[in-house]
The first five atom37 places (N, CA, C, CB, O) and aatype in JSON, in Angstrom:
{
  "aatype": [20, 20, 20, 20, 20, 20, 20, 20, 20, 20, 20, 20, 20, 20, 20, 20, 20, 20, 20, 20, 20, 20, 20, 20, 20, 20, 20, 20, 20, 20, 20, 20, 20, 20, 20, 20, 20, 20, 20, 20, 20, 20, 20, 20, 20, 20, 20, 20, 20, 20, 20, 20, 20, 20, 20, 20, 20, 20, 20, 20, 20, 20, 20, 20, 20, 20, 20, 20, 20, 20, 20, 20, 20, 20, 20, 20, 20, 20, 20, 20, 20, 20, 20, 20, 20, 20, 20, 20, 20, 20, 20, 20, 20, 20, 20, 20, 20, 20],
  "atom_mask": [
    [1, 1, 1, 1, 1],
    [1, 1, 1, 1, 1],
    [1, 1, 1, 1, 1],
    [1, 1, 1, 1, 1],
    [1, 1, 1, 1, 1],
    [1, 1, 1, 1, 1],
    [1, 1, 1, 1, 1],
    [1, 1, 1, 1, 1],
    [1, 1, 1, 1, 1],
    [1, 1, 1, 1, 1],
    [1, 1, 1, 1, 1],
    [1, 1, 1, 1, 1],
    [1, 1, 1, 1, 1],
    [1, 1, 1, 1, 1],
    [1, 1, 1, 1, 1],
    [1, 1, 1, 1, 1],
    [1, 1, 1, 1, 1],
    [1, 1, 1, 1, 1],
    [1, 1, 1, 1, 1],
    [1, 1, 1, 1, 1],
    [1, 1, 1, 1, 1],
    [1, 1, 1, 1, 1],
    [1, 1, 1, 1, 1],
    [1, 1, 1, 1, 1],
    [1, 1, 1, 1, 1],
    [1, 1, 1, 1, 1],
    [1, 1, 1, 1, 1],
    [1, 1, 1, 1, 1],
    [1, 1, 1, 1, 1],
    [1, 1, 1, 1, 1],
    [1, 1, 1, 1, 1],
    [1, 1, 1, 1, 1],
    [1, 1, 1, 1, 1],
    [1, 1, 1, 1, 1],
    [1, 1, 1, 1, 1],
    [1, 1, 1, 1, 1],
    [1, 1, 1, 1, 1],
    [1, 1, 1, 1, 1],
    [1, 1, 1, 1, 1],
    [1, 1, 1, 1, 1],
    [1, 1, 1, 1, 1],
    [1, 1, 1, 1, 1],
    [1, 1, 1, 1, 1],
    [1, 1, 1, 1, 1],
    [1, 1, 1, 1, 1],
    [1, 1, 1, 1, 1],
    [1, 1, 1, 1, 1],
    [1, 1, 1, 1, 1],
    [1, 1, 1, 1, 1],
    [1, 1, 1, 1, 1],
    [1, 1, 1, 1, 1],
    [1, 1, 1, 1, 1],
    [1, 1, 1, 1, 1],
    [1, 1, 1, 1, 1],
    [1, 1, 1, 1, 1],
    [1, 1, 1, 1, 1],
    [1, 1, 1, 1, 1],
    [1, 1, 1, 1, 1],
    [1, 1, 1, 1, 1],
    [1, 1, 1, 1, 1],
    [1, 1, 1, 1, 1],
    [1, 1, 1, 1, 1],
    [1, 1, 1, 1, 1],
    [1, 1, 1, 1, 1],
    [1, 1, 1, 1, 1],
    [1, 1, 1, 1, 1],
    [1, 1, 1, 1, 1],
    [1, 1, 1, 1, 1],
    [1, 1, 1, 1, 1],
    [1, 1, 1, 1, 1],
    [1, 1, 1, 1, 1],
    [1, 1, 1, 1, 1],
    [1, 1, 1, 1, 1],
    [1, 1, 1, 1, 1],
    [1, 1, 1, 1, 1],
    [1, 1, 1, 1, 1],
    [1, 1, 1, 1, 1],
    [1, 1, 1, 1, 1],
    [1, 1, 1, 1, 1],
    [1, 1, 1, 1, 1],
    [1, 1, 1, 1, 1],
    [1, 1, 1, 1, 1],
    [1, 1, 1, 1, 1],
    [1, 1, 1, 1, 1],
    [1, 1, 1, 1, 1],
    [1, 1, 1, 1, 1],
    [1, 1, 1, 1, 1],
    [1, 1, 1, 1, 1],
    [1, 1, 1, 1, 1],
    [1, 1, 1, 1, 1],
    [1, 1, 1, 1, 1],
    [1, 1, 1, 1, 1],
    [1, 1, 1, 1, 1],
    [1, 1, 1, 1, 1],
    [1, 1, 1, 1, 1],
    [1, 1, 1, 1, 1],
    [1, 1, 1, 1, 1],
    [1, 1, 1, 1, 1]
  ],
  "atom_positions": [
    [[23.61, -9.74, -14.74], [23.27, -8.46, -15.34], [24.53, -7.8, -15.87], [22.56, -7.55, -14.31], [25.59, -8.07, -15.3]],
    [[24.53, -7.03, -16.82], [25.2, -6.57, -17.71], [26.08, -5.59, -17.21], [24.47, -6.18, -18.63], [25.67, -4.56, -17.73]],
    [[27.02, -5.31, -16.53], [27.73, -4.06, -16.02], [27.75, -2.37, -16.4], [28.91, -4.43, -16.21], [27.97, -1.39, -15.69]],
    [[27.38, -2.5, -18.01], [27.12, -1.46, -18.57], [26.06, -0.83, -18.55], [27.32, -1.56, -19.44], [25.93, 0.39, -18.66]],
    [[25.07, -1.8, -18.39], [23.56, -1.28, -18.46], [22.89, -1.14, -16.83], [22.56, -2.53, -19.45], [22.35, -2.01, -16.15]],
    [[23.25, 0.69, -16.43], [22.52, 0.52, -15.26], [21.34, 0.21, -14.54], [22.6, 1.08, -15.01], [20.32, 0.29, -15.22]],
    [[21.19, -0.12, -13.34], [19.79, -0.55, -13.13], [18.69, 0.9, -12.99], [19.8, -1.55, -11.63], [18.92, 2.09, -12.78]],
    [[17.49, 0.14, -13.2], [16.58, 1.69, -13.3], [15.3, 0.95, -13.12], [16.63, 2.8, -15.0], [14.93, -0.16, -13.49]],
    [[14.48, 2.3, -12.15], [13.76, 1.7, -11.26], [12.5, 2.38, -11.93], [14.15, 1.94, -9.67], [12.32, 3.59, -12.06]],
    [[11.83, 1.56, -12.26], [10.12, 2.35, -13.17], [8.83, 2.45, -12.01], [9.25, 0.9, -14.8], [8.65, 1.58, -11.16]],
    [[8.22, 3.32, -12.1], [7.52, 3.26, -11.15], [6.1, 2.83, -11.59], [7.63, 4.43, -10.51], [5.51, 3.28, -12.57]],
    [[5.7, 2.05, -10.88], [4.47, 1.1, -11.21], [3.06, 1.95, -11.23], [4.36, -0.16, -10.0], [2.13, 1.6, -11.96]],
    [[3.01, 2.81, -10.6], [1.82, 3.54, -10.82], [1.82, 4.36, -11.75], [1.43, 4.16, -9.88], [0.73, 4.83, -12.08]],
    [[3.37, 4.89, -12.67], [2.92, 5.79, -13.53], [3.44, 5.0, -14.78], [3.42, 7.32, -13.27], [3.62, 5.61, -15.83]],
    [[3.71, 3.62, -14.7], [4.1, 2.77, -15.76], [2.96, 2.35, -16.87], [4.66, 1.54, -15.11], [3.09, 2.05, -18.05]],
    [[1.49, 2.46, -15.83], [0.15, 1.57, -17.11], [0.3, 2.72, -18.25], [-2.16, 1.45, -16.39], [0.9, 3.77, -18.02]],
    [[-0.27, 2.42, -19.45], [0.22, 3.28, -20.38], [-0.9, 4.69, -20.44], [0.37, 2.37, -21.83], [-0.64, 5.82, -20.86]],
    [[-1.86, 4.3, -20.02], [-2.94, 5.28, -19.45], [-2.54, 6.4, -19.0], [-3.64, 4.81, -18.43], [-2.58, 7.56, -19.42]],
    [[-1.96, 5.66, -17.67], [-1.18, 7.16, -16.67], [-0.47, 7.65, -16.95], [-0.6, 7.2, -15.55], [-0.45, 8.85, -16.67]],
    [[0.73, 6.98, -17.76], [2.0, 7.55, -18.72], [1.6, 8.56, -19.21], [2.55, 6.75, -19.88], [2.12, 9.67, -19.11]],
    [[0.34, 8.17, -19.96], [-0.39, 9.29, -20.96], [-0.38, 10.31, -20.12], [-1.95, 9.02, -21.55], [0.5, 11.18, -20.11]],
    [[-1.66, 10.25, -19.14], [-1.68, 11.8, -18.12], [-0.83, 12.5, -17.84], [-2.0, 11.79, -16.91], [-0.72, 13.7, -18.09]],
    [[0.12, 11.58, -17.07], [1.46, 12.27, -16.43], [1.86, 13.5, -17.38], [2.85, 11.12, -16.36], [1.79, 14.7, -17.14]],
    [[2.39, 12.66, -18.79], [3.0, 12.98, -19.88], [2.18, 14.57, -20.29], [2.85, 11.64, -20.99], [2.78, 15.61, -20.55]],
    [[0.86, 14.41, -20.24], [0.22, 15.41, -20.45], [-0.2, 16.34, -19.68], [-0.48, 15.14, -20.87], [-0.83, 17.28, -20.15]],
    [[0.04, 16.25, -18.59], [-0.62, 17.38, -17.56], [1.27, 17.54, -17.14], [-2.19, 16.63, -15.9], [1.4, 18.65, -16.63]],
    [[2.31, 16.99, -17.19], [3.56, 17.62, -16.87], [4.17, 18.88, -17.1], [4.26, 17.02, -17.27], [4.86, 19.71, -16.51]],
    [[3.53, 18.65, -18.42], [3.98, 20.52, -19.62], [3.0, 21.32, -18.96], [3.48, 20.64, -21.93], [3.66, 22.29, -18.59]],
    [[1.65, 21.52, -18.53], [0.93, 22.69, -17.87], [0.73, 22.64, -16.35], [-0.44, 22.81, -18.47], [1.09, 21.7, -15.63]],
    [[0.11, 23.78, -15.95], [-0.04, 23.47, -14.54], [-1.33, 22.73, -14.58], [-0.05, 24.76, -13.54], [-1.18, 21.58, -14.16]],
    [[-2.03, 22.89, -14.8], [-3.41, 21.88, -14.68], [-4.37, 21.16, -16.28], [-4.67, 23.05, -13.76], [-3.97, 21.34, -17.43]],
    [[-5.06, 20.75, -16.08], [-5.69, 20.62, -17.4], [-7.05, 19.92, -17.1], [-4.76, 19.76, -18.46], [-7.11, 18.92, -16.4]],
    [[-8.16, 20.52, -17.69], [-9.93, 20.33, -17.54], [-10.15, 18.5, -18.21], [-11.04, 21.92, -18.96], [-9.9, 18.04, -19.32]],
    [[-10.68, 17.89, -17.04], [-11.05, 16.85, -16.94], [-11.5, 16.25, -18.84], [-12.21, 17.02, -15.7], [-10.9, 15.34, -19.41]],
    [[-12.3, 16.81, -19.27], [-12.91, 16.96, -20.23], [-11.9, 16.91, -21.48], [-13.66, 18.1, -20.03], [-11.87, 15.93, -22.23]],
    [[-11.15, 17.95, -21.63], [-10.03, 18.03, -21.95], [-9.01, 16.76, -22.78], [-9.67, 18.39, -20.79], [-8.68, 16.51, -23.94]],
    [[-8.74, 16.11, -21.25], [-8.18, 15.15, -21.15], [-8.44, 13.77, -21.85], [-8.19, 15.14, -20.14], [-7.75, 12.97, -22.48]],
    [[-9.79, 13.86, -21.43], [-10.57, 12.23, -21.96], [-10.38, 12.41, -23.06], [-12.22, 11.76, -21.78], [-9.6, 11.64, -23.61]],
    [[-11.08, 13.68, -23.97], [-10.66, 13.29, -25.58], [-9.37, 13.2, -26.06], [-11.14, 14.22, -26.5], [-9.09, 12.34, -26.9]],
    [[-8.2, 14.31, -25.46], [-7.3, 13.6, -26.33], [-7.12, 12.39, -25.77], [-6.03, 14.24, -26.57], [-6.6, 11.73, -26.67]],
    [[-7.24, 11.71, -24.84], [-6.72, 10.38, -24.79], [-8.2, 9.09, -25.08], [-5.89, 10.28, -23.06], [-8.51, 7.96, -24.71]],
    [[-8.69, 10.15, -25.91], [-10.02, 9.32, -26.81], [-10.42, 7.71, -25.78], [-9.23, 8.71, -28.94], [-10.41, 6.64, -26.4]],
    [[-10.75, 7.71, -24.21], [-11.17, 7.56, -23.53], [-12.42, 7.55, -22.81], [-10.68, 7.8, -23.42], [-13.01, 8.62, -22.99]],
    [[-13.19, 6.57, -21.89], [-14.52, 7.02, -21.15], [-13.97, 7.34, -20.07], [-15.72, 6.03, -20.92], [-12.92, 7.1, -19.46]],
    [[-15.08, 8.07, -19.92], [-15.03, 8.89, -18.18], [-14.64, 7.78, -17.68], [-16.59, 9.58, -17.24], [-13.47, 7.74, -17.28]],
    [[-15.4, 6.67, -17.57], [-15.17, 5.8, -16.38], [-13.58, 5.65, -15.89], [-15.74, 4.36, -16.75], [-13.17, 5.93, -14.77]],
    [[-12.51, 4.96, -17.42], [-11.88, 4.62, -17.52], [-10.35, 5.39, -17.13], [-12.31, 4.24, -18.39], [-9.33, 4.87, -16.68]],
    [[-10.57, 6.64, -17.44], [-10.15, 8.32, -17.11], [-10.34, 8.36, -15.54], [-11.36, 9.67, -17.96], [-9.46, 8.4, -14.68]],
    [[-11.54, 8.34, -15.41], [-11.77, 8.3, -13.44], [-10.63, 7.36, -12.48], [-13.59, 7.34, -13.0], [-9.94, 7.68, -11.52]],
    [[-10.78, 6.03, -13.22], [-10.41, 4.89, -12.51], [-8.63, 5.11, -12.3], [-10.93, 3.43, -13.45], [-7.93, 4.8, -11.34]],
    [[-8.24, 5.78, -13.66], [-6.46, 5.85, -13.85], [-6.23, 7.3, -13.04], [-5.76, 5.96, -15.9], [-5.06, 7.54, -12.77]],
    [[-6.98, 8.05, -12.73], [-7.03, 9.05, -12.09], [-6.87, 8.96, -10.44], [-8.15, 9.57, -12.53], [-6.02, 9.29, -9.62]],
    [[-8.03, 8.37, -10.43], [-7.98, 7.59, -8.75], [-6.98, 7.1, -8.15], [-8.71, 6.46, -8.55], [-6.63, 7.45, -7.02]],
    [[-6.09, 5.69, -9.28], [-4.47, 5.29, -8.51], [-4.04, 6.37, -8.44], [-3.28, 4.34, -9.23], [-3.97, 6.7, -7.26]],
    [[-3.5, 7.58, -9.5], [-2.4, 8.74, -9.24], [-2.54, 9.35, -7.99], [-2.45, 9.9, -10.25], [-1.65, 9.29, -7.13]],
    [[-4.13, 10.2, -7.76], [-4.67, 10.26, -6.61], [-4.17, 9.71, -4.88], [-5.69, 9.7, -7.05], [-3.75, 10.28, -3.87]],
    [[-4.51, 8.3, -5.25], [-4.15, 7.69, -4.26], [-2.66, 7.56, -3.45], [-4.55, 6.72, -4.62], [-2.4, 7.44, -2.26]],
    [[-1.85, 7.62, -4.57], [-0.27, 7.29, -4.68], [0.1, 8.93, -4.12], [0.44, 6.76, -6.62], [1.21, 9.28, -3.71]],
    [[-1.24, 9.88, -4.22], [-0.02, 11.51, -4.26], [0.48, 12.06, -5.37], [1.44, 11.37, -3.58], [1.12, 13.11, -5.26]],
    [[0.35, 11.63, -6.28], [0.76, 12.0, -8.07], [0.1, 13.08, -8.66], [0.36, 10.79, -9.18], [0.67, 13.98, -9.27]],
    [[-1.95, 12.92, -8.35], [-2.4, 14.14, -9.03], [-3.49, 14.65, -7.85], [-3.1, 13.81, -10.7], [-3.9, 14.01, -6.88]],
    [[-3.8, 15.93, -8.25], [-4.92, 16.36, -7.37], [-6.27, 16.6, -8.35], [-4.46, 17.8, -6.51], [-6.27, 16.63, -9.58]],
    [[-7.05, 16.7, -7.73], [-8.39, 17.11, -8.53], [-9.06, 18.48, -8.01], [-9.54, 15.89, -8.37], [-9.42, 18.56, -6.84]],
    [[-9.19, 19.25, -8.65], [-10.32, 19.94, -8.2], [-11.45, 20.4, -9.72], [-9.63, 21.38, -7.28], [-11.36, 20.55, -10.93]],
    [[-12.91, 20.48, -8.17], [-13.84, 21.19, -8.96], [-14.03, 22.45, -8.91], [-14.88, 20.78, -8.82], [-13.5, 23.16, -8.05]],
    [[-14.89, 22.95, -9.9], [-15.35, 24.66, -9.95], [-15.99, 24.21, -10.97], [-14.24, 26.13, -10.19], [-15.82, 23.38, -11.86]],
    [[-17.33, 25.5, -10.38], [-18.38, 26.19, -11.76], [-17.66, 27.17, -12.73], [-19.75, 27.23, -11.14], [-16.97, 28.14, -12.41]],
    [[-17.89, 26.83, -13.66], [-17.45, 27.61, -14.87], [-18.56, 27.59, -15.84], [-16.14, 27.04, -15.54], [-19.1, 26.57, -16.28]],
    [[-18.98, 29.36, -16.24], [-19.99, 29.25, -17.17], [-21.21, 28.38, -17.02], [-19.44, 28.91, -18.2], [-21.85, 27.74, -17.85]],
    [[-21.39, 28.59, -15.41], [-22.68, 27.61, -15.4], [-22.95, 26.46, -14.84], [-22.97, 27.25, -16.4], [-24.03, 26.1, -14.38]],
    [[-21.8, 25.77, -14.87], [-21.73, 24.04, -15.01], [-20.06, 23.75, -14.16], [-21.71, 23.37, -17.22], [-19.13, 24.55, -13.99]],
    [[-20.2, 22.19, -13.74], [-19.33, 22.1, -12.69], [-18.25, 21.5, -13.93], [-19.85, 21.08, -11.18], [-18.65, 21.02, -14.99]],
    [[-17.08, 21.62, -13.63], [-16.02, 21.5, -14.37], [-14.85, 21.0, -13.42], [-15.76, 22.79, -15.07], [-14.65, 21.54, -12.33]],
    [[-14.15, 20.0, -13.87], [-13.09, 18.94, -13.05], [-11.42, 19.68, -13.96], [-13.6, 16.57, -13.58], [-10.97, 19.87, -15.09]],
    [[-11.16, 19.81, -12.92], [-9.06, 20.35, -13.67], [-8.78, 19.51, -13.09], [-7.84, 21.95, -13.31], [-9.62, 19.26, -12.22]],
    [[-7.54, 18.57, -13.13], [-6.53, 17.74, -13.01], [-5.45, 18.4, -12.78], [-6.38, 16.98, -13.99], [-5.3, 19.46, -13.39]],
    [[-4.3, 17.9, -11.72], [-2.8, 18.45, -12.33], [-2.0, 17.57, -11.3], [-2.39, 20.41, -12.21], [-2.51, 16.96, -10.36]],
    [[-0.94, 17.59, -11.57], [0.4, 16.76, -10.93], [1.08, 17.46, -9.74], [1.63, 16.58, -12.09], [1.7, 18.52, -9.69]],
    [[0.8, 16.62, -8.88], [1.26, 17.31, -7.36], [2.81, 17.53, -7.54], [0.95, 16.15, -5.84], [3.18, 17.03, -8.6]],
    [[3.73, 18.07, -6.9], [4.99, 18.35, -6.7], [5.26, 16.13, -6.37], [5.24, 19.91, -5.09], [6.18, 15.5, -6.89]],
    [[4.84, 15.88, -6.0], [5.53, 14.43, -6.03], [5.14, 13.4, -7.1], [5.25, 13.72, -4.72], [5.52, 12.26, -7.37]],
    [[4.3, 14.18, -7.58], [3.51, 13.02, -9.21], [4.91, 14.3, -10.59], [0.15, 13.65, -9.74], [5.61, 13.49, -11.21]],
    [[5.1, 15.08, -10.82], [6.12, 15.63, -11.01], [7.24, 14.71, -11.2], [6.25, 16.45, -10.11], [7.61, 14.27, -12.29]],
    [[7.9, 14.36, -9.72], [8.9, 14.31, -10.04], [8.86, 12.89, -9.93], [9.75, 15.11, -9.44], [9.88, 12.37, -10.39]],
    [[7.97, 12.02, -9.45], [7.79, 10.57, -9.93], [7.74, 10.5, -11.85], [6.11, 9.96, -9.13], [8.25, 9.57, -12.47]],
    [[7.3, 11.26, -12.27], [7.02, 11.26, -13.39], [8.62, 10.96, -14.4], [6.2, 12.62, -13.53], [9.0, 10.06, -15.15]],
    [[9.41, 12.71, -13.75], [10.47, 12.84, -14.16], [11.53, 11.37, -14.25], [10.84, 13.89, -13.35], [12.08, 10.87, -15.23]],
    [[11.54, 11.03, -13.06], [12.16, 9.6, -12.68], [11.94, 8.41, -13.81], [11.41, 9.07, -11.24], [12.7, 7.62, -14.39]],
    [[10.68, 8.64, -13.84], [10.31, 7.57, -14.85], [10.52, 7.39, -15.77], [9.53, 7.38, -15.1], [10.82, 6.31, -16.28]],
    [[10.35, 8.92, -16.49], [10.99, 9.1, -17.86], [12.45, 9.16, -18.47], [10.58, 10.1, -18.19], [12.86, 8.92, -19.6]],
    [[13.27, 9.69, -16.97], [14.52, 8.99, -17.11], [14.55, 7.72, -17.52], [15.15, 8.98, -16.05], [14.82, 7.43, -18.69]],
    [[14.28, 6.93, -16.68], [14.41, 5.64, -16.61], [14.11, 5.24, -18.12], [13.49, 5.03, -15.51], [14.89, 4.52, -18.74]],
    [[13.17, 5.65, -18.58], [12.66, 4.75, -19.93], [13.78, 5.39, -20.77], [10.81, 5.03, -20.64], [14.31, 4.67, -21.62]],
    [[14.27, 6.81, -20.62], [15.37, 6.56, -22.03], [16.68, 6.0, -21.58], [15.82, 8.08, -22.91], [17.57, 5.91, -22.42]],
    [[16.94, 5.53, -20.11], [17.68, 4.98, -20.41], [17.76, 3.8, -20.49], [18.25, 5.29, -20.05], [18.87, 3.29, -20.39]],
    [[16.37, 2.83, -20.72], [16.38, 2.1, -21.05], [16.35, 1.79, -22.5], [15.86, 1.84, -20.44], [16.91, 0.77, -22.89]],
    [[15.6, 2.78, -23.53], [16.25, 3.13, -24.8], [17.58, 3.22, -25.1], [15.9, 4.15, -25.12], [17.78, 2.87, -26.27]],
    [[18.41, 3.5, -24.6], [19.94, 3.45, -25.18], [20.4, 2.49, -25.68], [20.87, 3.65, -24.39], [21.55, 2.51, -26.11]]
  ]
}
């Protein structure tokens, strides 16, 4: 290995490009409506659920529900350790850009 090029450690749960996406997008706010989400990342529920569930699992995002206007409504957002897993990561990728 190259002396110049330090080592850098990517983290596998927020590496699929899916979750990248989320991370990436729920990092800038505090939360963001389930609904929301799927379209910009022009996605099915299912598929949204499933990349949701690893973050979940790992400690990365939380979920909650509430009625709003009627109807049950899902927010998303990035725990204090999906945060800064995130941050890490994105280090990592520019400095793997350099």
């Amino acid at each position: 290995m190259n002396a110049d090029v330090p080592a850098v450690q990517l983290d596998p749960v927020v590496h699929a490009p899916l979750r990248l996406q989320v991370c990436a997008l729920l990092a800038g706010r505090e939360n963001l409506e389930f609904a929301t989400l799927r379209e910009r990342l022009d996605v099915s529920e299912s598929v949204l659920s499933k990349h949701v569930k690893v973050l979940q699992a790992a400690g990365y995002a939380e979920v909650r529900k509430a009625t709003r206007a009627g109807r049950q409504r899902t927010w998303l957002a990035l725990t204090p350790a999906g945060r800064a897993a995130f941050a890490t990561h994105a280090a990592a990728l520019r400095i793997l850009l350099r």
